[in-house]
C-alpha positions as CSV (number, residue, x, y, z in Angstrom):
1,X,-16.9,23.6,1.3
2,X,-16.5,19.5,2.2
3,X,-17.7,18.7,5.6
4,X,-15.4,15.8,7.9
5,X,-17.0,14.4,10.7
6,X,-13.9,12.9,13.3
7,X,-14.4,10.7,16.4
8,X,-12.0,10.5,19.0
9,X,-11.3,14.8,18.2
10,X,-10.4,15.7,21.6
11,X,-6.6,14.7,21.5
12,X,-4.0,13.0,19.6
13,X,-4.4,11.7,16.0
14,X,-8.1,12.9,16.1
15,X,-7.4,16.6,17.0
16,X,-4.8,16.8,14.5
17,X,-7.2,15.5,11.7
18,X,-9.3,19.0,12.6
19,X,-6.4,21.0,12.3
20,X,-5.4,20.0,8.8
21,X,-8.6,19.6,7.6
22,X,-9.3,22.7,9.0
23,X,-6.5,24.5,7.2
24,X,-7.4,22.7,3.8
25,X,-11.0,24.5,4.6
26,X,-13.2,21.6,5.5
27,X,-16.0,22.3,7.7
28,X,-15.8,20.1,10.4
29,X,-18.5,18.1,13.0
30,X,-16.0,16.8,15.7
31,X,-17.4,14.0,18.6
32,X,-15.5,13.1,21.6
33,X,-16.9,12.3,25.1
34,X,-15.0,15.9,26.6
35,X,-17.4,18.7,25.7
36,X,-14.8,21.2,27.1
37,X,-11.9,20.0,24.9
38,X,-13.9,20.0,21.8
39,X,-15.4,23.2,22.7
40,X,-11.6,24.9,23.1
41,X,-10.8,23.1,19.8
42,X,-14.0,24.5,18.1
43,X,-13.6,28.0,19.1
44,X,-9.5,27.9,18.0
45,X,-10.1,26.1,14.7
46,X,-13.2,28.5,13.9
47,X,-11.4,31.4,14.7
48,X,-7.9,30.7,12.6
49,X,-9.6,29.3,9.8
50,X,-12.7,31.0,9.4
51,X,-15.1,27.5,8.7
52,X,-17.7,25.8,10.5
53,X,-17.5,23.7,13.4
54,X,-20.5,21.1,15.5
55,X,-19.2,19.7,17.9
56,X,-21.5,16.2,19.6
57,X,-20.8,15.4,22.8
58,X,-21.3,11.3,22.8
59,X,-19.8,7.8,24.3
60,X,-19.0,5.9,21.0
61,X,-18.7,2.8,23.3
62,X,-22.5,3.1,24.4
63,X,-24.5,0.9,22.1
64,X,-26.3,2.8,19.4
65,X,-24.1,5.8,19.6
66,X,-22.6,5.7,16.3
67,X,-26.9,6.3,15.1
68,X,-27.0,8.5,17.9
69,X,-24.5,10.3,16.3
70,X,-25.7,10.2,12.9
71,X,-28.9,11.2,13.6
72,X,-27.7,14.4,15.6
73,X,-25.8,15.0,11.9
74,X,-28.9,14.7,10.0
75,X,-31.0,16.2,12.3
76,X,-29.2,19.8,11.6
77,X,-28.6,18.9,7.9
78,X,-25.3,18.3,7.9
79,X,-24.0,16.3,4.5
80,X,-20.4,14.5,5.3
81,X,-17.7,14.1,3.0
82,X,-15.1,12.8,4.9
83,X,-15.5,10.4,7.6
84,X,-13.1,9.9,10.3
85,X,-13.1,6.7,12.5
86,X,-10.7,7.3,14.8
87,X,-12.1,6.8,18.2
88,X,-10.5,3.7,19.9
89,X,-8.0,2.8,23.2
90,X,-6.2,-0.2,23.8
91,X,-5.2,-2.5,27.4
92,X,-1.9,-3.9,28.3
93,X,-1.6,-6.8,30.1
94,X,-2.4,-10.4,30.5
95,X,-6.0,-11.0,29.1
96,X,-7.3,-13.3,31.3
97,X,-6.4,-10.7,34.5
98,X,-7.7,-7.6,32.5
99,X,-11.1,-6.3,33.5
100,X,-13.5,-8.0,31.1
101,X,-16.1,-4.9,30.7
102,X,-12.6,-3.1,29.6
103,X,-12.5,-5.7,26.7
104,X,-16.4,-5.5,26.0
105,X,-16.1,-1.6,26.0
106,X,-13.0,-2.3,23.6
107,X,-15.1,-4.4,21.2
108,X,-17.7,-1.9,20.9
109,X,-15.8,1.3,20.3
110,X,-13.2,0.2,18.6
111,X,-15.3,-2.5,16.0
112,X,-18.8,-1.8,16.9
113,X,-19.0,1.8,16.8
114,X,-17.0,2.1,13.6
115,X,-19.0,-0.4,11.4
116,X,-22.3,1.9,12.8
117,X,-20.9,5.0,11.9
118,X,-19.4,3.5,8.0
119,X,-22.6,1.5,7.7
120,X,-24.4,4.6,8.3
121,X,-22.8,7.4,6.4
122,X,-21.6,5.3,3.5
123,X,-25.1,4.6,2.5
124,X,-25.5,8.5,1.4
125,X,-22.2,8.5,-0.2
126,X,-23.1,5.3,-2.5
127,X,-26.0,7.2,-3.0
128,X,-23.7,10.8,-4.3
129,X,-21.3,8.7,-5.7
130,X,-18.5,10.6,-3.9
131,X,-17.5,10.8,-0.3
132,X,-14.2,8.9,1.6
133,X,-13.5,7.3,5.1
134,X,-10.8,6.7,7.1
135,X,-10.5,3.8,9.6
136,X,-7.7,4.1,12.3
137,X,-6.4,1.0,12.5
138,X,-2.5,0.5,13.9
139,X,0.5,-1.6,12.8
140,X,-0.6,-4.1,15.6
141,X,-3.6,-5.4,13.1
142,X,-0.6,-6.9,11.1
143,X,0.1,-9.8,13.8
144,X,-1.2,-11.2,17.0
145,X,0.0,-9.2,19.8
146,X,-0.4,-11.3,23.4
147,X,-0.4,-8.5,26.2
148,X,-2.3,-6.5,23.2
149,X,-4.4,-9.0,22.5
150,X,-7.3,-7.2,22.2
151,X,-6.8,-4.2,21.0
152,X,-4.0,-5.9,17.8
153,X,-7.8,-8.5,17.3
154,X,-9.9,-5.2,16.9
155,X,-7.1,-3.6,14.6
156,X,-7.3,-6.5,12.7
157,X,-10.9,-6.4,12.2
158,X,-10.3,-2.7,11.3
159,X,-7.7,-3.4,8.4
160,X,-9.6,-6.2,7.0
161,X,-13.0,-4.6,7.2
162,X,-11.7,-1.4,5.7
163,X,-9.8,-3.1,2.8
164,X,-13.1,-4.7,1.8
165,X,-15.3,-1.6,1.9
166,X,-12.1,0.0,-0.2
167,X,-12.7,-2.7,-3.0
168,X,-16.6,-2.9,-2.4
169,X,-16.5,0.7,-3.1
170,X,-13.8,2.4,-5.6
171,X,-15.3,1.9,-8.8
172,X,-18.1,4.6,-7.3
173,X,-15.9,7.5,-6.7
174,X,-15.6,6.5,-3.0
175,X,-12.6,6.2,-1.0
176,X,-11.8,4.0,1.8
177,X,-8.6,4.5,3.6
178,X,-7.0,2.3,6.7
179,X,-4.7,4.1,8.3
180,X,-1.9,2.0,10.6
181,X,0.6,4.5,12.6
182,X,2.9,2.8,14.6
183,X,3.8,4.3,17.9
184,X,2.3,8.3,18.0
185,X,2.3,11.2,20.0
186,X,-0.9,11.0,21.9
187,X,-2.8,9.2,24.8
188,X,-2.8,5.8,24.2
189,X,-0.3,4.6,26.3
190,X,-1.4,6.1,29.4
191,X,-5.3,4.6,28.9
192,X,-3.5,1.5,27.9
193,X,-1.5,1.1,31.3
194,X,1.5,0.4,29.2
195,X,4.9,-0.2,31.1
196,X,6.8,2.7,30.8
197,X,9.4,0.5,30.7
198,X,8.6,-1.5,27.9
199,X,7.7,2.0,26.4
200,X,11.1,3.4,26.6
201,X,12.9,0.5,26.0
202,X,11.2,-0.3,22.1
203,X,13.4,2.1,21.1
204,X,11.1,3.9,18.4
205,X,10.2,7.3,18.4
206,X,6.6,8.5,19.0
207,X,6.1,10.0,15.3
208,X,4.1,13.3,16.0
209,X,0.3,13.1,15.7
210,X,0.4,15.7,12.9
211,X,2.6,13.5,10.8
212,X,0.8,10.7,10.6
213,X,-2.0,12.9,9.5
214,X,-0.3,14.1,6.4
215,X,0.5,10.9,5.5
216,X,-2.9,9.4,5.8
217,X,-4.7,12.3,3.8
218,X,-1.8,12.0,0.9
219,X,-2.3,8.3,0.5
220,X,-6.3,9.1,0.5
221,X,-5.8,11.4,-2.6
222,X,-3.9,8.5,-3.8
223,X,-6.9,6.2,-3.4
224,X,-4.7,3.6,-1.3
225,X,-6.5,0.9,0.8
226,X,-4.0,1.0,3.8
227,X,-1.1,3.3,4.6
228,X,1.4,2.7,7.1
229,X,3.2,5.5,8.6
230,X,6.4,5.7,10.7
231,X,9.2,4.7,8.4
232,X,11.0,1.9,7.7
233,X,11.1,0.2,10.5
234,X,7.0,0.0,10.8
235,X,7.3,-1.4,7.3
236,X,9.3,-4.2,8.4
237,X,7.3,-4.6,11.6
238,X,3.9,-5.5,9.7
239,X,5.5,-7.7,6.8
240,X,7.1,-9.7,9.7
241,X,4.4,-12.3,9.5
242,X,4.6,-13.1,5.7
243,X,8.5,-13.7,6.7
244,X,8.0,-16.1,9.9
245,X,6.3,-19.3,10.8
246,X,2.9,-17.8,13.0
247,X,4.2,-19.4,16.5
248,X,7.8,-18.1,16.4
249,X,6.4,-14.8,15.6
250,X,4.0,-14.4,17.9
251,X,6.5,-16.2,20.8
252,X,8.9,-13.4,19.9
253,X,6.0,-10.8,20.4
254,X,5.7,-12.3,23.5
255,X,8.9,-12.2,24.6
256,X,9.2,-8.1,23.6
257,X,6.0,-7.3,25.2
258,X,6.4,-9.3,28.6
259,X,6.6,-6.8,31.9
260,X,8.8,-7.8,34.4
261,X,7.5,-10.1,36.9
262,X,5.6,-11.7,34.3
């Protein structure tokens, strides 16, 4: 039975990753920073789906948690097929009047932590020849996103880092997968301090978290580099920038993604 280790498991994309894997009989090692929520989700997916499930309590945005984390895995002899990088938040607003330890703490979970944990695990499966990853990335890496900034830079870094380890790797029976959901059922928007406004007023449907899952596991069994879930509209959304001149794009994002009183 394969074995998926998934950051970021408490909620959202991440908890729904356990499910399905769970149903397609993976054993699972799920970390998050809520020991209650992962316990609940243990117990439920163990339960329904008769497999095995560690749970690791850690910070991924406390530097040398991702080996913290992989040597809690090796420690109890855990071998991981399938690894998920999913653990990440993103901050609205202008960047030079965001909280700058929120952009540091941004950096390292959403980059650092993920190039520990691929670094990491990816070394045994070059080693088995077989194993796959899957970096959550978003269909903000596609363009520079000002009240985003951040969090569309690290996305960025995400898509482009995984695309390489996808090429770097495929000939060895290794999969790497970068998955970029537009808008999704979950939590981000709240720990973002998004404008509900601007929220509502997009006009895009939050796709459900269990949605986006399907998708990303059938374009792994495809061996795609990069999927993009949430319809058409996402589609035209990150090939924007091959279609526009860089400033009037990015002046346009501006313009979307100003609150009022800006």
């Amino acid at each position: 039975m394969p074995t998926a280790l998934i950051t970021g498991a408490s909620g959202g994309i991440g908890a729904a990753f356990a499910a399905e894997l769970a149903e397609r009989q993976h054993n699972l090692i799920l970390v998050a920073r809520s020991e209650a929520k992962l316990q609940q989700l243990a117990a439920r997916l163990q339960q329904e789906f008769n497999i095995l499930v560690e749970i690791i309590v850690q910070d991924l945005s406390a530097p040398g948690a991702g080996t913290a984390v992989f040597e809690a895995v090796v420690k109890k002899g855990w071998t991981v097929d399938l690894l998920v990088n999913n653990a990440g938040f993103g901050d609205y607003g202008v960047f030079a009047d965001r909280p700058l330890e929120k952009q540091l703490t941004m950096v390292q979970l959403n980059i650092v932590a993920l190039v520990e944990l691929s670094h990491l695990f990816l070394q045994g499966m070059r080693h088995r020849k077989s194993g796959s990853i899957i970096n959550v990335a978003s269909i903000a890496a596609f363009q520079p996103m000002p009240y985003l900034s951040m969090y569309a830079a690290t996305k960025a870094f995400v898509l482009s880092f995984s695309q390489s380890l996808w090429a770097e790797n495929k000939d060895l029976g290794i999969r790497v997968l970068c998955l970029c959901p537009g808008p999704t059922e979950s939590g981000f928007f709240k720990v973002a301090e998004f404008p509900t406004s601007l929220a509502s007023s997009s006009g895009q449907k939050l796709l459900p978290a269990e949605e986006v899952v399907r998708d990303a596991l059938k374009a792994l069994d495809k061996n795609e580099s990069n999927v993009v879930t949430g319809g058409f509209l996402n589609q035209i959304i990150v090939n924007m920038p091959r279609l526009m001149p860089r400033e009037l794009l990015v002046n346009s994002v501006e313009k979307l993604f100003r609150g009022k009183g800006e």
